[in-house]
N, C-alpha and C positions, 0 to 999 in steps of 0.2 A: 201822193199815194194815200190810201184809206188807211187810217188805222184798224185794225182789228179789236171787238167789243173788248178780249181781254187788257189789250194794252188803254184803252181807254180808261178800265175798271181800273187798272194799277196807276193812271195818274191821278183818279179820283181818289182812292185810298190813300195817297203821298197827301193829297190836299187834307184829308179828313185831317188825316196823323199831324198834321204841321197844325191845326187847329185846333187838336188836343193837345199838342206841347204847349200851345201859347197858352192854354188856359192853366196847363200846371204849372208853366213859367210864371204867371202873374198869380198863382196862388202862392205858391215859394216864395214870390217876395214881399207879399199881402198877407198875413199869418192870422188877423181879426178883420178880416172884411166885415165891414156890414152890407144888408140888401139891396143897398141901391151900387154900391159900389159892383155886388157882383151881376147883380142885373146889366148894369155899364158894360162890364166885361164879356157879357155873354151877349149880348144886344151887339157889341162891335165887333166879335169873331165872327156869329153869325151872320152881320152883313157881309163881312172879309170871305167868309165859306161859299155861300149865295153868290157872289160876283164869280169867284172862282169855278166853282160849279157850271155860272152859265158862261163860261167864257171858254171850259173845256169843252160845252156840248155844241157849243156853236161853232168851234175849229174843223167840227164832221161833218158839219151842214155842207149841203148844196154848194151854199150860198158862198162858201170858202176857197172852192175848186172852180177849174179854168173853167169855162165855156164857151160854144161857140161865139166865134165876135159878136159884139152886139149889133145892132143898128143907130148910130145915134140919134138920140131922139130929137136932138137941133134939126139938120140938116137929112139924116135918112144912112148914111155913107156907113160901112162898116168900122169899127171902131179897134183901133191897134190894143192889144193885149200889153202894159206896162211890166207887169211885175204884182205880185203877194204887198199889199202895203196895209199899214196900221189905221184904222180910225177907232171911232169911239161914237157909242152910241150910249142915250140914256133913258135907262129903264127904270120900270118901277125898282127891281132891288138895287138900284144903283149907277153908276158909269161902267160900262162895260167894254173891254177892248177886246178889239179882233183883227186878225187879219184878213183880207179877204183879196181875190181876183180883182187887180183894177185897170179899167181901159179907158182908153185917151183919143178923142177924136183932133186929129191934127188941125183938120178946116176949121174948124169950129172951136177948137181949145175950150174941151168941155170934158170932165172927168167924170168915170162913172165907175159904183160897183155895184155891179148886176147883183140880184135881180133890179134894181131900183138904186 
C-alpha cells in the first residue's frame, strides 16, 4: 500500500530529529571540539541523513511494488513473484538498502527485481 505524502514527511522528520540528537549527543560529550573534529562530525551525520533520506524515497518508488510477472529475460517464461526482499545497491552517497519486489524464474533459476 502507498504511503500518503504526510506520513512520508513524518518519517523524514523522525530521520532529521534523530540527526539533530546525534549531533547534540556528540556535542555534550565533546565540550572544546576543535574544526576538524566537528567538520568529522558533521560530514558523517550527513552521509548517515543522505542514505536515510534516500532509502525513504526509494520505499515509494515503482520500483518497490508488485508488478505484473515479468518475463525472464533467460528463457521468455513468466517469472513467479517471491516476496518484498532486501538488497543493496551503491550510490554516489553511499550503500543504500531497500527492499523491493523480487521474482524467480523456476526453469532458469534466475532472480530478478524489476525494473532490472
Amino acid at each position: 500500500m502507498r504511503r500518503t505524502r504526510e506520513q512520508i514527511r513524518a518519517q523524514l522528520r523522525a530521520e532529521a530529529e534523530a540527526a539533530i540528537e546525534k549531533v547534540l549527543a556528540w556535542q555534550d560529550e565533546t565540550p572544546t571540539p576543535n574544526m576538524r573534529q566537528i567538520e568529522d562530525q558533521i560530514l558523517q551525520v550527513r552521509e548517515q541523513f543522505g542514505q536515510d533520506l534516500a532509502e525513504t524515497i526509494l520505499q515509494v518508488q515503482d520500483a518497490t511494488q508488485l508488478v505484473e510477472a515479468p518475463a525472464c529475460p533467460e528463457c521468455g517464461q513468466r517469472m513467479q513473484y517471491k516476496d518484498q526482499k532486501s538488497t543493496e545497491a551503491e550510490t554516489r552517497i553511499g550503500i543504500i538498502r531497500m527492499n523491493r519486489a523480487y521474482y524467480y524464474c523456476s526453469y532458469c533459476r534466475r532472480g530478478l527485481f524489476p525494473p532490472g
